[in-house]
Wavefront OBJ file of the C-alpha trace (Angstrom):
o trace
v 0.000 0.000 0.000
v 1.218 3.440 -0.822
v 1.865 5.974 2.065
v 3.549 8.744 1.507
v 2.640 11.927 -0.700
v 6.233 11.395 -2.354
v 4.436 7.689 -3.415
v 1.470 9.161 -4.982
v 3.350 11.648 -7.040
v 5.064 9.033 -8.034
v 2.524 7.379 -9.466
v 0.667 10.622 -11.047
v 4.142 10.528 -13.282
v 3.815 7.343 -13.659
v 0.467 7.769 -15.132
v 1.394 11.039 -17.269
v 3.949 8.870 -19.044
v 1.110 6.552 -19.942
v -1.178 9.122 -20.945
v 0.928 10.812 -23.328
v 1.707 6.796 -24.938
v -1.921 6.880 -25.224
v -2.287 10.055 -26.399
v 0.657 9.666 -29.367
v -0.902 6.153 -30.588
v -4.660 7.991 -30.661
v -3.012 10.707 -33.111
v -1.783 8.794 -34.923
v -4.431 5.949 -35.136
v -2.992 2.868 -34.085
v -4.677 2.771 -30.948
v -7.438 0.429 -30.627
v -9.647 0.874 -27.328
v -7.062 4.140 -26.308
v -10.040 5.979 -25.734
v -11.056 4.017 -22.821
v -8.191 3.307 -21.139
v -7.705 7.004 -21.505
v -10.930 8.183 -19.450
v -9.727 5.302 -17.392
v -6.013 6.990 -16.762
v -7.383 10.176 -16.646
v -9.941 9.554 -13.753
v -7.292 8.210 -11.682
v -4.642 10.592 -12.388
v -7.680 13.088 -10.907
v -8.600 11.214 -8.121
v -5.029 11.250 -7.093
v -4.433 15.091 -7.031
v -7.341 14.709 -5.180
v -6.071 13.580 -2.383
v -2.410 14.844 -2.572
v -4.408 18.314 -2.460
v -6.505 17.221 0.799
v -3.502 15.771 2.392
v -2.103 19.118 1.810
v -4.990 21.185 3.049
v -5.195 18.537 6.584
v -1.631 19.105 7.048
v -1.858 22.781 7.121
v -3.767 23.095 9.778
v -2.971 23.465 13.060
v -4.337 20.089 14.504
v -4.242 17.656 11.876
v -6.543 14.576 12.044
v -4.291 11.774 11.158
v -7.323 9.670 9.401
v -8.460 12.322 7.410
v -4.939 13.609 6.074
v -4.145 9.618 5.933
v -7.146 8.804 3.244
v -7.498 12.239 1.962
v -10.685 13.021 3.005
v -12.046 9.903 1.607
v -10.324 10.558 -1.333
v -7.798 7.318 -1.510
v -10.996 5.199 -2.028
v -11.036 6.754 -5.460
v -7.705 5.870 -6.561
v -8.191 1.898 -4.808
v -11.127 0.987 -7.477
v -9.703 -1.350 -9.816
v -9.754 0.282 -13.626
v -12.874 -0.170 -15.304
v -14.647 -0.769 -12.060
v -17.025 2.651 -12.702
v -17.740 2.063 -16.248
v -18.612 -1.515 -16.204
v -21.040 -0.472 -12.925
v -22.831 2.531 -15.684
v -23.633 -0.327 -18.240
l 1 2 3 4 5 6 7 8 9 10 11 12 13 14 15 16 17 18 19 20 21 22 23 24 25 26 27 28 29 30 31 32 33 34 35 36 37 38 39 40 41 42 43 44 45 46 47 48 49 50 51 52 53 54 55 56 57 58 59 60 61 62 63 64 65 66 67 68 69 70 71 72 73 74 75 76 77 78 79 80 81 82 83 84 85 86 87 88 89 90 91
């Protein structure tokens, strides 16, 4: 399990890097479901910065709550959902 804010950013490069492979093989159309995995990337690249940002905003104040700067605000529940979990629960 990833911990530390230094983790998760991390993995938001990690993600950019596979965004912009994406990205390339959609231009130049030799990407077959790209456009999927791409909403797919994209969400949890978002959900991410989501809670990197509430970590941020817990730790500045002056009494921090350890569980909610620990999940983000609820927002590490986000990034857990396995890929493809939302869209297969729209159809």
């Amino acid at each position: 399990m990833l911990e530390t804010n230094g983790q998760f950013e991390s993995l938001i490069r990690s993600l950019d890097s596979q965004i912009a492979k994406l990205e390339r093989s959609v231009l130049q159309g030799t990407a077959g479901r790209a456009g999927t995995m791409l909403d797919e990337l994209w969400a949890r690249r978002r959900s991410l910065r989501l809670l990197i940002l509430n970590r941020r905003v817990e730790a500045a104040k002056p009494v921090v709550d350890f569980q909610k700067w620990r999940d983000g605000n609820g927002a590490i529940y986000l990034c857990v959902a396995p890929l493809g979990a939302k869209r297969k629960a729209s159809m």
